[in-house]
N, C-alpha and C positions, 0 to 999 in steps of 0.2 A: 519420656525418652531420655531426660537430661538422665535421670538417676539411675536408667538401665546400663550410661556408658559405664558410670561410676562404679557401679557395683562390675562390671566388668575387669576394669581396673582394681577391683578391691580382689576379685578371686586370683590374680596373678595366672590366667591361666588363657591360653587363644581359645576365647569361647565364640563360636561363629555366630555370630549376630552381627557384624558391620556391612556385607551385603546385602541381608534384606533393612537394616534403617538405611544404608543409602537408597537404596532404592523407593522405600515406600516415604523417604523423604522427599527424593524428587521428584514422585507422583503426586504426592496428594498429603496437604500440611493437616496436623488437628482442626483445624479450622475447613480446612476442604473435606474433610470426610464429617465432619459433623452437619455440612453443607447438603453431604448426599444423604445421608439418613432424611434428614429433614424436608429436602427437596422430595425424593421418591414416597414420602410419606403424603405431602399434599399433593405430588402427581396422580396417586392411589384415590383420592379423594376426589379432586378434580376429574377424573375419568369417570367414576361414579355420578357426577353431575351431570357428566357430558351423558351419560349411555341414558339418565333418566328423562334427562331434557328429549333424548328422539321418541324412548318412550312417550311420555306428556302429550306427543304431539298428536298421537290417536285420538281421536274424539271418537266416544261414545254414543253421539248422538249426530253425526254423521258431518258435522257444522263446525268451522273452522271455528279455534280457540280464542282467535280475535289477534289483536296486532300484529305482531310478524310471523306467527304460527301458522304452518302449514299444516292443511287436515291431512291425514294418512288414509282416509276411509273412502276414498272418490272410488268407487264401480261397486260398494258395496250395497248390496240393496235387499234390507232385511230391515223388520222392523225393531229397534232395540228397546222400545219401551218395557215391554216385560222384562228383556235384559240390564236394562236400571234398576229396576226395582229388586231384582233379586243379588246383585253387585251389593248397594245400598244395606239389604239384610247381610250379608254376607261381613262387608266392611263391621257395620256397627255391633254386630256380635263380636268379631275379631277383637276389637278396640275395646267392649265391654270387656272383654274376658282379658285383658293386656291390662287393662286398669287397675282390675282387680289384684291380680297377680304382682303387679308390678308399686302396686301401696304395702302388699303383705313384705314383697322384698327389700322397699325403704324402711321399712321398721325393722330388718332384720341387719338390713348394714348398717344403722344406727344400733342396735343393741350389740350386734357381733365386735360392731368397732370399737364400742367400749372392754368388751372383754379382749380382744385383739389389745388393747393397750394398754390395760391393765398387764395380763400375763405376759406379754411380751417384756415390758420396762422392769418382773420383778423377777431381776438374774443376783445371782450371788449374795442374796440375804438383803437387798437392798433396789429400790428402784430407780431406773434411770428413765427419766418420762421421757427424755429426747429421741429415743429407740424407739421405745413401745409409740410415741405420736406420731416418726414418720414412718412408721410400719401401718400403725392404721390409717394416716393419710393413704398411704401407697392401696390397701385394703379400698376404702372407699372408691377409691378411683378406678380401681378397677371393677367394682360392683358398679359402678355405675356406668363404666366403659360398656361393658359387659348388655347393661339395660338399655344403653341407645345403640348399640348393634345390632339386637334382637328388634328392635325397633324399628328400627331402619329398615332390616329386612322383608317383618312381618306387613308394615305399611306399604313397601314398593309391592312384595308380591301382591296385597290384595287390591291395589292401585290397577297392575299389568292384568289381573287373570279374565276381564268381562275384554281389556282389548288384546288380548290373545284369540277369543271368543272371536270379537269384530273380526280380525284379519283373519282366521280362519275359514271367513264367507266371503272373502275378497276374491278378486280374480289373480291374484299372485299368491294364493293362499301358502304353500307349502314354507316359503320364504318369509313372508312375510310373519308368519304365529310365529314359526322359531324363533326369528331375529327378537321379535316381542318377548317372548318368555326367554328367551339369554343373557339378553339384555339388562332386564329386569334382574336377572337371578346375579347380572356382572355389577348393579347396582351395590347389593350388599357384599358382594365378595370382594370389589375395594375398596368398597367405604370402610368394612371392619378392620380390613389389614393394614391400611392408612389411618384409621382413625388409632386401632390400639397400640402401633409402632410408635406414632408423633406423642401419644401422651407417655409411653413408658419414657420416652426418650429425654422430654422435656420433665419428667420426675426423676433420671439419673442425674440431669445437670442440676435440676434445683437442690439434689442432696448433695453436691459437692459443695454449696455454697454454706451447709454444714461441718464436711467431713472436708474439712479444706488441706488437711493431711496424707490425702489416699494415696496417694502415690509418695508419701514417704518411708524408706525400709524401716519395717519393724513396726509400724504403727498400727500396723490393721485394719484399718480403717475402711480402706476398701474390701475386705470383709462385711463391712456392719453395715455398710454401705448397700451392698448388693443383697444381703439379708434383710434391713428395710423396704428393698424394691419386691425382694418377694411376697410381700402383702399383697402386689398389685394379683399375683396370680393367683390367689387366694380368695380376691375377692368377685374375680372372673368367673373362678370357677364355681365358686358357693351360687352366683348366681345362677349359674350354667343346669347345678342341678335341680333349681327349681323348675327352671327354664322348661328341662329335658325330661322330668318325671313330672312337672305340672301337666305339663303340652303334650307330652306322650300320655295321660290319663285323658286327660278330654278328648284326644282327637279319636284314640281309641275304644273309650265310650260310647260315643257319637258315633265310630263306623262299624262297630260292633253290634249296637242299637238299632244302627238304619239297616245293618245286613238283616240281623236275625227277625227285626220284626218285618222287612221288606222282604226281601230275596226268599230267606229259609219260610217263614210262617204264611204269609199272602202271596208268595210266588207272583209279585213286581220285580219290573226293573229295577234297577241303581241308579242312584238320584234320581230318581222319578218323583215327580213335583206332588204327588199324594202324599207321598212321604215324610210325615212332618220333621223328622229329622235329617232333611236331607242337607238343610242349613247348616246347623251342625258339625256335622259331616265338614261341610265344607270350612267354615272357618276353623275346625279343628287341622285342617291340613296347614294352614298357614302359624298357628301357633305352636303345634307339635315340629312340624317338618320343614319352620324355614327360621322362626324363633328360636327355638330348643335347640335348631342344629346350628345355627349360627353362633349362641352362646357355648354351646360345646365346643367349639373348634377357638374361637377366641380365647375359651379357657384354655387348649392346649396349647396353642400361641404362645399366652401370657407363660404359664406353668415350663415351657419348653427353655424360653429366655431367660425367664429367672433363676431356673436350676442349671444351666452354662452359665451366667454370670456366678451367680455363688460358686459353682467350682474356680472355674478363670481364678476369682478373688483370693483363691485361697493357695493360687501360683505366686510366688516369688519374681518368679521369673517374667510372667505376663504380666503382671504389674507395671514389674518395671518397665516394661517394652513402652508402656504408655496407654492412655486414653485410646488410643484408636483401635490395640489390640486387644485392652478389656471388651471392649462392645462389638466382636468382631462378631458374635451371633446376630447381631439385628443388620449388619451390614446383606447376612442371607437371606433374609425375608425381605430389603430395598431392593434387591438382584431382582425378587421373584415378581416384586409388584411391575418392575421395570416391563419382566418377559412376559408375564401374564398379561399386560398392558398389548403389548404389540402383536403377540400370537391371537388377542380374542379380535380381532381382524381377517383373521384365516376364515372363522366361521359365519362371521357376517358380511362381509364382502370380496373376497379374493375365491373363499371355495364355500359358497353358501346351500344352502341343502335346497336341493329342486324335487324331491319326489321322498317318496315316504323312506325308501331303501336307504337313501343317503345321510336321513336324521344320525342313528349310530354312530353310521363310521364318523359323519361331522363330528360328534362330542368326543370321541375316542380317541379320535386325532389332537382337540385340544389336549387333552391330559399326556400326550406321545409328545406332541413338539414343543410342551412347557419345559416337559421333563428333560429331553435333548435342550433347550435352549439354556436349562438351566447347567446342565452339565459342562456346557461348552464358556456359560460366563462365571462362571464359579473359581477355574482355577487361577485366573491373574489376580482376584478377589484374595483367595486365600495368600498367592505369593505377594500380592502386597501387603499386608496387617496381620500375619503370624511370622514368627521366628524362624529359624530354622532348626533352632535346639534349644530346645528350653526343659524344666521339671514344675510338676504337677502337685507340687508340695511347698511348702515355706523355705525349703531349702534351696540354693543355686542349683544349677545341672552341673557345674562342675563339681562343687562338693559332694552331690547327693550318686551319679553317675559316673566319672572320672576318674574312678577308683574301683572298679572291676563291679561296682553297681547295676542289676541286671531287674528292670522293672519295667512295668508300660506307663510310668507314671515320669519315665525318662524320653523324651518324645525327641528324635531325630527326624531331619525328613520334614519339616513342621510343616511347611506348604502343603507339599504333598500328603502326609498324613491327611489333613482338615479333610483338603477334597476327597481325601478316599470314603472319609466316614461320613461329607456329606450325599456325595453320591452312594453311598451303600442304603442311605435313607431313602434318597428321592429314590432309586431304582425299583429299592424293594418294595414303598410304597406302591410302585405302578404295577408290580407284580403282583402281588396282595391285592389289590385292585382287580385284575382281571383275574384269578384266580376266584375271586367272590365271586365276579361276571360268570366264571364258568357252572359256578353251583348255584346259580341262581336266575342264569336266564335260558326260557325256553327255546332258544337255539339251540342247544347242546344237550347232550344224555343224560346226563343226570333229571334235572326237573321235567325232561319227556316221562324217562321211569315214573316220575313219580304222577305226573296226569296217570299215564297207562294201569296204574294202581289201583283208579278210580274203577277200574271198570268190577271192581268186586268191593264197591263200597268207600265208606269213610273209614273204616278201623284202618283199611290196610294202605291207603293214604295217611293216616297222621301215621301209621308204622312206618312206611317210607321216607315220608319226611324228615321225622324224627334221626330217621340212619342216615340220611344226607348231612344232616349238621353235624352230626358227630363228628362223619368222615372229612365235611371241608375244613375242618379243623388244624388240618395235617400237616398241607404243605404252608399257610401263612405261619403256622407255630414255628415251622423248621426255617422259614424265610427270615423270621424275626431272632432267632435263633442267632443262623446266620451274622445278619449284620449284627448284633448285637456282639458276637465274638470277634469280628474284623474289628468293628469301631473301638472295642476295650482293647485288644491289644495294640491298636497302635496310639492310644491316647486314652488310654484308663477312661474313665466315665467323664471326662469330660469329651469326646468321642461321641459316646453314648449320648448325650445332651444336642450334639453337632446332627448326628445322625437324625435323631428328633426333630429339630428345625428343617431338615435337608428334607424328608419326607412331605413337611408344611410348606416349602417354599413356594411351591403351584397351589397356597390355598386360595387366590384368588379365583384360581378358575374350578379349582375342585367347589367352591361353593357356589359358583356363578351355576353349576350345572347340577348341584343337589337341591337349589333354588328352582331350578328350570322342570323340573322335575313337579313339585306341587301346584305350580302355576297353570302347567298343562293339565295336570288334574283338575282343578278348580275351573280351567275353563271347559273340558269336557262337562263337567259336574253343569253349568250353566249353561249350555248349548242344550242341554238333556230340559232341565227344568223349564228354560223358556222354551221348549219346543219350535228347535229351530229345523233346517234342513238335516235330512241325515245328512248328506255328504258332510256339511259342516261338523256332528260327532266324531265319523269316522278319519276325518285328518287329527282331531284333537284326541282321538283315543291313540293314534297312531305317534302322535306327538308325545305321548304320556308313556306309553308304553317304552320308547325310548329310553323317558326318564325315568321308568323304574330300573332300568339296566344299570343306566350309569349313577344311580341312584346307590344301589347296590357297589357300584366301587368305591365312590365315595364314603358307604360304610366303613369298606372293607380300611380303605387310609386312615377313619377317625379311628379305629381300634386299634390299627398298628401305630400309629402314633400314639396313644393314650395309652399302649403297654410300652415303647422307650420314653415317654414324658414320666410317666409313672417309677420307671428303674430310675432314669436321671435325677429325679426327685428322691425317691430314696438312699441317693448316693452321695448326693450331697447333703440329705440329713446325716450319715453314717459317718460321713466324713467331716464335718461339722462337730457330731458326737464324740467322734475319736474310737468309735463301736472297731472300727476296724484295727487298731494298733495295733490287736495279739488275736486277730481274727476274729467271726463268730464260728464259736461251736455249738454246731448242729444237734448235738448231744446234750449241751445245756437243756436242762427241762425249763425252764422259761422258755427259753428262743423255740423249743419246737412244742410245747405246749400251744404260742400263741402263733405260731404259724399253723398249725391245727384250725385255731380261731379266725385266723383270716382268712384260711380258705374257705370257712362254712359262709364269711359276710354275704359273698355273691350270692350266694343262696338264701339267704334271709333275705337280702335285700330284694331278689327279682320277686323273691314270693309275696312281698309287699305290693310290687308293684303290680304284680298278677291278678293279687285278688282286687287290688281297687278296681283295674279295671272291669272287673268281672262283678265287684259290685255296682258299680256306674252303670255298665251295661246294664244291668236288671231294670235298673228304674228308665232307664232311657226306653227299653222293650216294654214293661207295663204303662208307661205316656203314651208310647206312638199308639200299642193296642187301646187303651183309653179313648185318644182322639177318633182311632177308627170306627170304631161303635158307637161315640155320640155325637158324631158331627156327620148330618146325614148325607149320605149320596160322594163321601169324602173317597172310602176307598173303590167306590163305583166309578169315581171319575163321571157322577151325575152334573149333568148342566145346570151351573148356578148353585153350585156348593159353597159351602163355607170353606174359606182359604184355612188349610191346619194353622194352629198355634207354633209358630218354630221359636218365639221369645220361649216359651216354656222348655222347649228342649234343650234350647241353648242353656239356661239360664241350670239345669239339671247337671249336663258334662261343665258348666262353671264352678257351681257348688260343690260336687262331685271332685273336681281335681285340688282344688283349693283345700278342702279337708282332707283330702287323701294325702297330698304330696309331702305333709309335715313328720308323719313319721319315718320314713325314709331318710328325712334329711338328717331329722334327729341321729338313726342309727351310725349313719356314715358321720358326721362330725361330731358327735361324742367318741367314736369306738380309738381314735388315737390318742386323745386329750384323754381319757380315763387310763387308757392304759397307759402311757407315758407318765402320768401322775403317780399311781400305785404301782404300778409294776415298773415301771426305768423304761431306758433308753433300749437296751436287748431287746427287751417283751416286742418293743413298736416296731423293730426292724423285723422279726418275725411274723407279727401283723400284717406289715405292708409286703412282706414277700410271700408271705397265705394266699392275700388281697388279689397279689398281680398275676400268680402264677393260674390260681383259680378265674378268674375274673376274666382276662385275656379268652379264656378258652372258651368259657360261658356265655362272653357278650357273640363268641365270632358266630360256634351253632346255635345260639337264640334267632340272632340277626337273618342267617342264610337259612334256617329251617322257615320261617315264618316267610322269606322272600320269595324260595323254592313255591310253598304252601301256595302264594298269590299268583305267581308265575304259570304254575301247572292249570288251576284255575284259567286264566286268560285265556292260554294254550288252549283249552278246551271250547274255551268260549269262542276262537275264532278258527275252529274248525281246525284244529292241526289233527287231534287226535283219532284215531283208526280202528277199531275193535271189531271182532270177526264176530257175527252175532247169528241164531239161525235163521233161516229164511221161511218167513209166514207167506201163504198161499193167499193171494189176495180174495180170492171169491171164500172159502171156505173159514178160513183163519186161523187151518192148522198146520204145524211144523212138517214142512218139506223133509224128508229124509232120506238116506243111501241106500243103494243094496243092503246093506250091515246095519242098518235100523240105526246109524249115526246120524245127527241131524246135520242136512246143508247150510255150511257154514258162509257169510258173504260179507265182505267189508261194508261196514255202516259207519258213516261221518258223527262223531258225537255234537251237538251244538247246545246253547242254552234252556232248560229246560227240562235237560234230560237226566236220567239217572247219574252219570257220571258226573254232570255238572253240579246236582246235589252235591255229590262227593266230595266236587274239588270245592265248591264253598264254603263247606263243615272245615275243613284243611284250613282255607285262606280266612274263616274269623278266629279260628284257633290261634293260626300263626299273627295274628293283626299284635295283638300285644306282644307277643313275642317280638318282631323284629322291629317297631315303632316304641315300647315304652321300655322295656326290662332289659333286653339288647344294649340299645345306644347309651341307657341311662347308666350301664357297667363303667361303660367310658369313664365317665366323671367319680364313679365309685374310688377305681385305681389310681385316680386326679386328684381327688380331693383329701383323702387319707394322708397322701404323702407332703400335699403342700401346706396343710394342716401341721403334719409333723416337724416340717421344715423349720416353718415361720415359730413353731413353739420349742425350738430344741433348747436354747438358753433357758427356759422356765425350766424344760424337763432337766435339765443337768443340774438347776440350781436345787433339784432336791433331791439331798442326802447323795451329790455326787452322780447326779443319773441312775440310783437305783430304785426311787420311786419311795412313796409315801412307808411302802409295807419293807422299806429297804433290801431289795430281792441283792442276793450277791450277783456281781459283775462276773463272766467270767467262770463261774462255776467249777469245771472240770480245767 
């Protein structure tokens, strides 16, 4: 702040910035605001402890936990000993398979961090190991932020889902699973947001104890500064994708495997304890859909912060303003821990769910009065720690603007601006959000259509399907659109960055409830297998069903955030590069040759992820059939069978994902580093605007085709659907018919079993990898590309100028 007056004083001009430093002087010193980051960061975490400690308190086995522990289980009265036992399997494959994965990914942030520090340190013909070692510090930390998140998560869900189970056979059932599975899912969604916040945070301070210059004019420093920290995003997200394309092949392996050799081929149940991959199955949901998604969203997190810092950095103006207005993006994610904190009280105590109808609106409502809570503490946020005028370049606003200068990089308004672009994120997020809801849940028209499809088959269901995704395409493209046009013109891409975060700021509870989502799965899946009461299925499937909904919105925000993390990312590599000083042109055949090439990635890459799963399944369907045929009396369900092998199954979707997931990653973190190398700096910007435009589209109708697919499915299962069928004469068995020899058409309920149900199951394992592994795993595709680019743009410029090894001209036309 000292050097912001000075430099004030040096333009000789009334540049308005002495209201808001008195102001945010008298609020809140450097010292007060690095107090609140910090604070709301272990609040985040402590909440987390708190929600898991009431969890804990269930006992499983009906018998209080001993010292101060109170059992939660008193009126239940069911036997849970099979229900151990199958927790136990569930747990130890989850952990198996985390093991695994999570030694391939130590080896990989030790090999990647060396080359992270290598290319990083060799800028300008010469190395500077100080760069490249806290770039790949920053890397490390976040690969490993990244592996105790997923951690975190995958251990509490498979902790919560057997006493989900329990309280689902309680006498306050309805209340009670929820608050368990919310709870549980509020575990990881502040442990992550609190845990990745406190460590970015306390790695911007320990690099000033480097850059002990950043705040002086002309030095740059806080540049290199904030380009170091982006390793952290870097290495969130690398892991994210193994996470997300590891977890998404096994789980969909495994439910691919248990459908087709279950459901479609022997016409059983689902999770039906015959089933030797019923296990599977189940800890595939916790490693795909609470792992995988938790490391996606920490990677947009990380990726969303580091690409507003590196813009910020590369303000003059912000700089100068001080430490408190550099880091004014992490200040919106301590807001959100704050309101996420207080609002997840709405659904567990003040307005808790009493009957099935009321699950929805409960979770709905969290995501509505985050949103509102956030919008309402956001704006004295912004009016204390941005400017009111400042410029978006190295230059002052006075010299760069004050002279008939007409840009969005000239930002007036500054308060006000911030909150516009970060509320145009959080909004749009919740729109996008319900907008998926609409194409994806069987309340509405759409996914009825496409049950009703069923009734002439599977062709004309996955036909349907198929034209749903297209179509929900539309309005999130135009929503993202949208803000993406407010947030740049009122503050260039750094807006765009703002916008980003604003969308994340309720990611505490958007994960608390995509968690809540598998938990309820898992305990349906367990209630089936131990053969407990129906009633007890039927509140857990009602429970689940919920969570596929809001399941689905929370897709819907990890994509819309993952396409402005993606633009912000690539904006501050362009602007970094300096791609922009004389524009790109479109025309350049470089630049639209490899924007040609980014757009085909998505498509390479989902096809990658496609076929694994599709070869996983194979072998998981020839096991189960295997086991059926030699272990007798198995799918008889004869008394005194042999228990199926579910180590073998599991141990198939483990080896299965483990060797599938490697090429994929290769594709995506080669395709920027090659081509930045040979072809320059143009080529990559091309690439990643291929990448995001294609990508964004791809991941939304993958996601919402394959939800739809599941949804109509269910739809069908629990009797929604109606078809006019003829009417058979019951003594005889022939077709009633009219005067006119037309047959007597009569409404017939479709239920399980039945032809249409076939239909909608071909649909829902079709759709299963579509919306669980090739879908979400785009996310990280348009994630990874850019912060790849970001973190290596010094290497790329340092050869031959930024035009690459093959020295492509700059510029061309």
């Amino acid at each position: 702040r000292r050097h912001f007056e000075r430099r004030a004083s040096h333009d000789h001009a009334s540049f308005n910035v002495t209201p808001r430093v008195a102001m945010a002087d008298s609020i809140a010193s450097p010292a007060a605001t690095d107090a609140f980051i910090i604070v709301s960061s272990i609040i985040g975490i402590l909440f987390a402890l708190f929600q898991f400690k009431l969890v804990s308190r269930i006992s499983l086995s009906g018998a209080p936990g001993g010292g101060n522990q109170e059992t939660l289980v008193s009126g239940v009265n069911i036997d849970t000993s099979k229900l151990i036992g199958i927790y136990e399997a569930i747990r130890e494959g989850a952990d198996s398979f985390l093991k695994a994965e999570y030694t391939i990914c130590a080896y990989f942030i030790l090999a990647f961090g060396i080359v992270v520090l290598l290319l990083v340190s060799y800028t300008g013909g010469e190395f500077h190991i100080e760069e490249g070692g806290l770039t790949a510090v920053s890397f490390v930390a976040g690969g490993v932020t990244s592996i105790v998140s997923g951690l975190i998560g995958m251990k509490v869900a498979v902790f919560s889902n057997a006493r989900t189970t329990v309280m689902a056979a309680g006498p306050n059932a309805w209340t009670d699973a929820f608050n368990t599975a919310f709870r549980a899912g509020s575990v990881m969604g502040f442990a992550l947001v609190g845990l990745s916040m406190l460590v970015l945070f306390i790695l911007a301070h320990f690099y000033t104890l480097h850059f002990t210059k950043w705040d002086v004019e002309g030095s740059g420093e806080a540049l290199k500064l904030t380009e170091c920290l982006a390793g952290y995003g870097l290495g969130g997200s690398a892991i994210a994708l193994f996470g997300r394309v590891g977890g998404g092949i096994y789980t969909k392996a495994a439910d691919v495997g248990a459908d087709l050799a279950g459901k479609v081929v022997e016409d059983i149940p689902e999770d039906d304890p015959r089933n030797p991959a019923t296990i599977a199955d189940n800890v595939g949901d916790n490693v795909g859909d609470v792992a995988g998604m938790g490391s996606d969203l920490f990677g947009s997190f990380a990726e969303a912060t580091c690409a507003a810092l590196v813009i910020a950095a590369q303000s003059h103006d912000l700089v100068s303003a001080g430490w408190d207005t550099l880091v004014f993006p992490l200040y919106i994610s301590a807001v959100g821990i704050l309101v996420c904190g207080a609002v997840s009280f709405v659904a567990t105590d003040f307005r808790p769910v009493r009957n099935e109808a009321s699950i929805e609106e409960v979770l709905k409502t969290q995501l509505a009065l985050t949103t509102l809570g956030m919008t309402v503490a956001m704006y004295p946020v912004c009016a204390m720690f941005m400017p009111e005028e400042f410029y978006l370049g190295p230059k002052t606003f006075v010299s760069a603007c004050m002279d008939g200068g007409v840009s969005s990089k000239c930002v007036t308004s500054g308060p006000l601006s911030a909150f516009c672009c970060v509320a145009a994120g959080l909004w749009g997020g919740l729109v996008i959000g319900f907008v998926t809801e609409y194409y994806t849940s069987h309340s509405y028209t759409p996914v009825r259509e496409v049950a009703r499809s069923t009734e002439t088959g599977a062709a004309t269901n996955i036909i349907y399907g198929l034209a749903l995704g297209y179509k929900s395409t539309i309005v999130p493209v135009g929503i993202l659109a949208g803000v993406v046009f407010v947030a740049f013109s009122l503050m260039d891409m750094y807006g765009v960055a703002l916008a980003a975060l604003g969308m994340l700021s309720n990611l505490a509870t958007c994960l608390a409830i995509d968690v809540y989502g598998p938990i309820c799965d898992n305990a349906g899946g367990i209630a089936e297998m131990a053969e407990l009461p129906e009633g007890v299925r039927e509140k857990t499937d009602a429970l689940d069903a919920a969570g596929n909904t809001t399941a689905a919105i929370g897709k819907g925000f990890a994509i819309g955030s993952a396409a402005l993390v993606s633009l912000a990312l690539t904006a501050a590599f362009v602007t970094r590069t300096a791609v922009l000083d004389r524009g790109v042109n479109m025309l350049n055949p470089v630049v639209f040759a490899f924007l040609l090439v980014g757009s085909m990635l998505p498509y390479w890459f989902s096809a990658m992820t496609m076929k694994s799963v599709g070869v996983a399944a194979m072998e998981m369907v020839k096991e189960v059939k295997r086991q059926f045929d030699t272990i007798p009396g198995l799918l008889e369900g004869a008394p005194g069978h042999s228990p199926p092998d579910h180590a073998r199954c599991i141990k198939i979707s483990t080896d299965a994902s483990l060797r599938e997931m490697v090429p994929p990653a290769i594709l995506v973190m080669t395709s920027p580093i090659v081509t930045g190398m040979f072809f320059g700096v143009e080529a990559v910007v091309g690439l990643l605007a291929g990448g995001l435009v294609s990508g964004v589209q791809l991941a939304i109708s993958a996601s919402n085709t394959g939800g739809a697919w599941d949804n109509a499915k269910k739809f069908v299962e629990k009797g929604g659907l109606v078809i006019d069928m003829p009417k058979i004469d019951e003594v005889t068995g022939e077709t009633l018919r009219n005067m006119d020899g037309t047959p007597v058409m009569v409404p017939v309920r479709q239920r399980k079993g039945g032809e249409c149900h076939k239909a909608a199951v071909v649909g829902d394992t079709v759709g299963d990898p579509l919306k669980d592994t090739s879908g979400p795993a785009l996310n990280i595709l348009m994630k990874l590309m850019a912060i790849i680019s970001l973190v290596f743009a010094d290497f790329f410029m340092s050869i031959n100028n930024g035009q690459g090894y093959f020295n492509v001209p700059r510029q061309a036309f």
